[in-house]
C-alpha positions in Angstrom: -1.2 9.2 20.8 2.2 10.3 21.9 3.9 7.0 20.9 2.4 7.3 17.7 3.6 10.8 17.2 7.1 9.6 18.2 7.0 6.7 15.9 5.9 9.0 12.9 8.8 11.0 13.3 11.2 8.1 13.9 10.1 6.9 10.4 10.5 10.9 8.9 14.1 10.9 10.4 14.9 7.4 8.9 13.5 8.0 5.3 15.6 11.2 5.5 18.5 9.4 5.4 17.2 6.2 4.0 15.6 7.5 0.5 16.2 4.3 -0.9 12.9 2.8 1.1 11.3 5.2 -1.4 12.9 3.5 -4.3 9.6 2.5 -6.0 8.9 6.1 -6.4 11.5 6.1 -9.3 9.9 3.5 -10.6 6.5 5.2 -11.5 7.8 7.6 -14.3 8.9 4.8 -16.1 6.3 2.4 -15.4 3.6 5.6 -16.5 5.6 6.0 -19.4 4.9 2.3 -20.6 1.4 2.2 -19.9 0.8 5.7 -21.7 2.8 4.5 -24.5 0.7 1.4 -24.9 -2.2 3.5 -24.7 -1.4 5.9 -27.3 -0.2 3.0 -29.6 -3.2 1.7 -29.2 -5.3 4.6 -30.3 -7.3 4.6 -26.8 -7.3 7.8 -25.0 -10.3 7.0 -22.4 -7.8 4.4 -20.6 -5.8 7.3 -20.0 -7.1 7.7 -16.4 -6.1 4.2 -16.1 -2.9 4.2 -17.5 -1.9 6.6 -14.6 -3.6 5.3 -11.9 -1.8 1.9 -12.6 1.5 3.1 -11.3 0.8 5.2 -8.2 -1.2 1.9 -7.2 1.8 -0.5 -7.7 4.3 2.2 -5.9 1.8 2.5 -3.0 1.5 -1.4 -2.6 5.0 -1.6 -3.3 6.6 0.5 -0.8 4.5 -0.8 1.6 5.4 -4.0 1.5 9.1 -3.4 0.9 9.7 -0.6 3.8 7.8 -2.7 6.4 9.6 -5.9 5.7 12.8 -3.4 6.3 11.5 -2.1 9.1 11.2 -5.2 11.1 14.6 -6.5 9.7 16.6 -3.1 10.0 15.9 -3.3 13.3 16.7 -6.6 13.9 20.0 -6.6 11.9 20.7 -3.3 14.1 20.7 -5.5 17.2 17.6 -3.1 18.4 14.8 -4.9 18.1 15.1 -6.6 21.8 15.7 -3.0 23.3 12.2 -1.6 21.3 10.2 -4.3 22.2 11.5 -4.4 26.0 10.5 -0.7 26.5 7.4 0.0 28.8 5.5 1.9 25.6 3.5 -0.2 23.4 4.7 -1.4 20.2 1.9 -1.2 18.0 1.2 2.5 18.2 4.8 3.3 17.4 4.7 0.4 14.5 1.6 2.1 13.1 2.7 5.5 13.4 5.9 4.6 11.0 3.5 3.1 8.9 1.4 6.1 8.5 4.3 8.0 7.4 5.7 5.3 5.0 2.1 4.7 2.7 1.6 9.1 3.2 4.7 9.3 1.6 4.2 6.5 -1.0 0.7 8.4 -2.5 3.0 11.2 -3.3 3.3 8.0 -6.7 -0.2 9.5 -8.2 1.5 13.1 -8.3 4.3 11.7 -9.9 2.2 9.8 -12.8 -0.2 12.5 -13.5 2.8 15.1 -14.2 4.2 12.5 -16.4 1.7 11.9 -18.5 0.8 16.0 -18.6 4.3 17.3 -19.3 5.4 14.0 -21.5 2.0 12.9 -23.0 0.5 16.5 -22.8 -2.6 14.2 -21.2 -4.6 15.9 -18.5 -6.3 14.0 -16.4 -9.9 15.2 -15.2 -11.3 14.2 -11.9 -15.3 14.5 -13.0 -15.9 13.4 -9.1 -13.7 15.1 -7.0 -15.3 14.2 -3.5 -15.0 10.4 -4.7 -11.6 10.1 -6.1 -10.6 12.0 -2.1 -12.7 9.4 -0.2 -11.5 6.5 -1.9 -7.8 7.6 -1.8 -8.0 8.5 1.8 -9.8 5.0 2.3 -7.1 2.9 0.0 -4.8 4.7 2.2 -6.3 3.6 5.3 -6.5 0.3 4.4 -3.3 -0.4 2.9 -1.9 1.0 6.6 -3.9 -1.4 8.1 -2.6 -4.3 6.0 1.2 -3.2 6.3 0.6 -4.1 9.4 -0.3 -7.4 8.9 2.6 -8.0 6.9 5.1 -6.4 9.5 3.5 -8.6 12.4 3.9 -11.8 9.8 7.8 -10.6 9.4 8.8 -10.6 12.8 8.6 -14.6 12.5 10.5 -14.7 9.6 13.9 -15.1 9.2 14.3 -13.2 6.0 11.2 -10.4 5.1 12.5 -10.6 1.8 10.9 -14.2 0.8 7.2 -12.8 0.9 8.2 -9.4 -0.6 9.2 -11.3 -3.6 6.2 -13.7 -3.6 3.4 -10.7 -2.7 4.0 -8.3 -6.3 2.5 -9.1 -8.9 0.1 -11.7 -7.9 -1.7 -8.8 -6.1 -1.6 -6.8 -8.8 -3.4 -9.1 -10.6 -5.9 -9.7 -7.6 -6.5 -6.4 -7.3 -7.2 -5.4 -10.5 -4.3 -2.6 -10.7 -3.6 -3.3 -14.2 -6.4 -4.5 -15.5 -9.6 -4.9 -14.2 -11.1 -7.3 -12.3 -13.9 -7.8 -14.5 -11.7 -9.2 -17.2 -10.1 -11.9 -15.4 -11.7 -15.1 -15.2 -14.8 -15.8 -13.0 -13.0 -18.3 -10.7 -10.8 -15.9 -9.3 -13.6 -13.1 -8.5 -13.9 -14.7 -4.8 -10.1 -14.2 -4.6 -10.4 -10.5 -5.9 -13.3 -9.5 -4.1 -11.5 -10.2 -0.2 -8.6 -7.9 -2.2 -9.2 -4.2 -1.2 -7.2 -3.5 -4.0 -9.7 -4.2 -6.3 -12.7 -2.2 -4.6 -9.7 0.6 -4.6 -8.5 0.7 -8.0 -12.4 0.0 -9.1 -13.7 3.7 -7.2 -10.5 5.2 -8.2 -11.2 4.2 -11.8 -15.0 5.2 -12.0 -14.1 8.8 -10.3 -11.8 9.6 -13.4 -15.3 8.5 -16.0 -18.0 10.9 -16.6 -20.9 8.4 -16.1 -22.4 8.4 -12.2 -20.5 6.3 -10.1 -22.7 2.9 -9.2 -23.3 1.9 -5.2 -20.9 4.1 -4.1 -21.6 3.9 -0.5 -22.0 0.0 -0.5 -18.4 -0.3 -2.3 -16.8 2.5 0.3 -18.6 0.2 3.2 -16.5 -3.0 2.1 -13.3 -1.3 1.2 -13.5 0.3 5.0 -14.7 -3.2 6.1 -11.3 -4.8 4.8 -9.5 -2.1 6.3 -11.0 -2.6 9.7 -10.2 -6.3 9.1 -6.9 -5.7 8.2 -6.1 -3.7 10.9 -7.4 -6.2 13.7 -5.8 -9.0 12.2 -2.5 -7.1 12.3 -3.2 -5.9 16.2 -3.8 -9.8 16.8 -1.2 -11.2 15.3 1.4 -8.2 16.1 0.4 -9.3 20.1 0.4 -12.9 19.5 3.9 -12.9 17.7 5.1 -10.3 20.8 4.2 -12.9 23.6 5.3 -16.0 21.6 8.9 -14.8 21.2 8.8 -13.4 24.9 8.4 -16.6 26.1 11.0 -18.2 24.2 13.7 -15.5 24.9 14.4 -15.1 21.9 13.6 -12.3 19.3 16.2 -12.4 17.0 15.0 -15.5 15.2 11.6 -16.1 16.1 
């Protein structure tokens, strides 16, 4: 628990002076302005929940995948890596602990997006189930901690973090159903979406905002907690794995 307290506030004390891992935060005004424009334009006011739901998702996947592609690489550019995986504590505490504080900071998107469209759209957003729309943000949260840390264990091999940040956007947009959903894309890629947690995330999110009762709620919380508890064994297996492969070879700054 310590280590993980001391990697939380690591990652505070670099986003202080690093706001620029937070970059995709100035991104959702714009990207809520879009989808709220298309909206109105299109004379559809109950996808209004959607419209702003759209780009807190994209900012949360985003800076998750960004800042924990930079976390591996800023440390390895800083000649620090060696020293923080040569210490006696363990490293996937402190790795998750800077997670943690990267994907809290990164929900602060949905905040952003709902004031958007109430002082620019004068939209307001109601919430007909509360104690859903908390559970299945605290769960998307969980579980897109547990995958960043399969992507930052899969960067250490890498020689540049950048090549799957570029290739893991949009096409898990898609998957997940953050823009539209899942529903509406084509049958053969439902067994792609439904191993996604995106799409059981935006889905809940989505049906918490409608007035109708929300369908199998438990089942769908079960499998969205079930991918997060996947996620976040893979990453503890492959983080360990990667660890003792570039041990062994002596080497860590190319792996």
């Amino acid at each position: 628990m310590r280590t993980l307290l001391i990697g939380c506030w690591y990652q505070l004390l670099v986003l202080r002076r690093s706001p620029a891992d937070l970059m995709a935060l100035f991104v959702v005004p714009v990207n809520t302005t879009v989808f709220l424009a298309i909206m109105q334009h299109a004379d559809r006011p109950d996808l209004a929940g959607h419209a702003v739901l759209a780009p807190g998702l994209m900012a949360l996947w985003a800076i998750s995948l960004v800042t924990c592609g930079e976390l591996i690489d800023a440390e390895r550019w800083g000649g620090t890596l060696e020293a923080l995986v040569a210490v006696p504590a363990r490293m996937l505490p402190l790795l998750t602990g800077r997670i943690v504080v990267v994907v809290t900071a990164s929900l602060f998107a949905f905040v952003e997006s709902y004031f958007v469209a109430l002082v620019f759209f004068d939209v307001s957003i109601s919430v007909p189930h509360l104690g859903v729309f908390v559970v299945s943000m605290l769960a998307t949260g969980l579980a897109m901690a547990c995958w960043a840390g399969v992507m930052a264990s899969v960067f250490v091999l890498a020689r540049s973090a950048r090549i799957f940040q570029n290739a893991l956007g949009f096409p898990f947009f898609v998957l997940g159903g953050v823009i539209v959903p899942v529903s509406y894309l084509p049958d053969w890629l439902r067994p792609l979406t439904n191993v996604v947690f995106l799409s059981w995330s935006s889905d809940l999110l989505r049906d918490a905002l409608n007035p109708a009762p929300v369908q199998d709620f438990g089942f769908r919380l079960l499998v969205l907690l079930l991918l997060a508890l996947a996620g976040g064994g893979l990453g503890a297996y492959l983080l360990s794995a990667v660890l003792r492969r570039v041990r062994s070879l002596g080497t860590l700054t190319y792996a």
